[in-house]
C-alpha positions as CSV (number, residue, x, y, z in Angstrom):
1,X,94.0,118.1,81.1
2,X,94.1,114.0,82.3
3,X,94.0,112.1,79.2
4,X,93.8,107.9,79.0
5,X,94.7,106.1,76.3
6,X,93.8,102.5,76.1
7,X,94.8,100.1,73.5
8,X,96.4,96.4,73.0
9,X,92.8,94.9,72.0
10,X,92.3,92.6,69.2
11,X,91.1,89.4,68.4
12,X,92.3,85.8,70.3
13,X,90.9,82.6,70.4
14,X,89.1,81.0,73.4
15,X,92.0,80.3,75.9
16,X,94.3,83.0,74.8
17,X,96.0,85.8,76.2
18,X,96.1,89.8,75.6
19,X,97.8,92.7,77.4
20,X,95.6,95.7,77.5
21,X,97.8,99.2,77.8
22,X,96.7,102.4,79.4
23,X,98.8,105.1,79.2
24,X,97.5,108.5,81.6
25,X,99.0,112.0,81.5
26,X,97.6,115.3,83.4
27,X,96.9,114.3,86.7
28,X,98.3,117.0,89.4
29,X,98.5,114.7,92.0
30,X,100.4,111.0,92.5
31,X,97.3,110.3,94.4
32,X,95.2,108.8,91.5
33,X,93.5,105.0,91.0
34,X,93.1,103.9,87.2
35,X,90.2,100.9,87.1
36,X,89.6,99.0,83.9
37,X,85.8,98.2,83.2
38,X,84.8,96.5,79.8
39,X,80.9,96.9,78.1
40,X,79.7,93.4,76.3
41,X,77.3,94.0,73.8
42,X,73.8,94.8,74.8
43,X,75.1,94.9,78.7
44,X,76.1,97.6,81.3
45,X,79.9,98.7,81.9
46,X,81.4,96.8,84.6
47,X,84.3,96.9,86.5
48,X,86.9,94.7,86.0
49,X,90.0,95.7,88.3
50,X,91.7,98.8,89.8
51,X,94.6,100.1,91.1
52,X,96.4,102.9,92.5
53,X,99.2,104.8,91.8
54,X,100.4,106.0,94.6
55,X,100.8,102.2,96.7
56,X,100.4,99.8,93.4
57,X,97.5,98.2,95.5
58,X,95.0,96.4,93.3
59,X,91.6,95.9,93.5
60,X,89.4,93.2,92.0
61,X,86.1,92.5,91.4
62,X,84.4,89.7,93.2
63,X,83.4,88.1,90.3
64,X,85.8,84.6,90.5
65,X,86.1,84.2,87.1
66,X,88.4,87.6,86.5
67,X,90.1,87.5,89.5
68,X,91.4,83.9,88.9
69,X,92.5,85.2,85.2
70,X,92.7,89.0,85.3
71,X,95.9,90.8,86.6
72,X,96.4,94.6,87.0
73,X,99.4,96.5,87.0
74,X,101.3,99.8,86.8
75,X,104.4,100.9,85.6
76,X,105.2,104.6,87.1
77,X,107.8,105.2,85.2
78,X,106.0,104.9,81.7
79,X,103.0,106.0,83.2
80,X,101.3,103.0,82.2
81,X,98.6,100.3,83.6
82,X,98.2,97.7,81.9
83,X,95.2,94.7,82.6
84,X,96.7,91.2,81.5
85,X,94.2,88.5,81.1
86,X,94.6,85.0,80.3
87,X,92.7,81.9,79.5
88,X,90.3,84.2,78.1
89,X,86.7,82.9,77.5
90,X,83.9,84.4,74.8
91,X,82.0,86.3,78.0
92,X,85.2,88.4,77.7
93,X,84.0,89.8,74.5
94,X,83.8,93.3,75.3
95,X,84.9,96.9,74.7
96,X,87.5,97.6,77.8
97,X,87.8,100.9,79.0
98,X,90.3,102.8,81.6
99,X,89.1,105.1,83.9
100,X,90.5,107.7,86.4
101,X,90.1,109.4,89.9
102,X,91.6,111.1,92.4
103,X,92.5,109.9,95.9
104,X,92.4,105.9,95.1
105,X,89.7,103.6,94.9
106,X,89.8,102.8,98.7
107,X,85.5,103.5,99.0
108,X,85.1,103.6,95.5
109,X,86.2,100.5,94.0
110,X,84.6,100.4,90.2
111,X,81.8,102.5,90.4
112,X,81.9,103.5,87.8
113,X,80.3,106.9,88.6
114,X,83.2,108.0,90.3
115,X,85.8,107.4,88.0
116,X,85.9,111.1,86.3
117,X,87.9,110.5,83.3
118,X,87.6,107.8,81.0
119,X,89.6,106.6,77.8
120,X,88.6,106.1,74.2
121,X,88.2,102.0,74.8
122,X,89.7,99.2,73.5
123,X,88.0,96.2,71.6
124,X,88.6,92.6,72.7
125,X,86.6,89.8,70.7
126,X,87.4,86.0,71.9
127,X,86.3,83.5,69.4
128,X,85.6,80.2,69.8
């Protein structure tokens, strides 16, 4: 079975930085994209940033903001993505969640309604 684990949340203050971890196991293929997408409080999931595992090509949202301060990576060997974000603002307030699929994110991206297996979420709170 693919599990994702996601944690490295916690609270920083406006401008500070945090490392969120995702650890997968159980996928059959290498041919997989993990995406992070975060949930604010009384909003709808959104994607954040993917990548996959096969080429370590990332994808980002449009959004400026999180592709100016928002940087997604993997580590094959630990089986491991990991989303650092820095100079983060209170809009980041959120609970951030890794997802995964099969075959990428090439025609995908984060919609989120392809991503088949999702993680337990991690909370991030940015005071100010």
């Amino acid at each position: 079975d693919v599990q994702l684990q996601a944690s490295g949340g916690g609270l920083v203050q406006v401008g500070g930085s945090l490392r969120l971890s995702c650890v997968v196991f159980g996928f059959a293929e290498d041919d997989y994209a993990i995406a992070w997408f975060r949930q604010a409080p009384g909003k709808e999931r959104e994607g954040v940033a993917a990548i996959s595992r096969d080429s370590g090509v990332p994808y980002y949202t449009p959004t400026a903001p999180v592709r100016d301060r928002f940087t997604i990576s993997i580590d094959n060997a630990k089986n491991t993505v990991y989303l650092k974000m820095s100079d983060l603002k209170p809009e980041g307030t959120a609970v951030y969640y890794c997802a995964g699929r099969l075959y990428g994110w090439v025609g995908v991206f984060l919609n989120r309604r392809r991503y088949d297996y999702w993680g337990q979420g991690t909370l991030v709170t940015v005071s100010s």
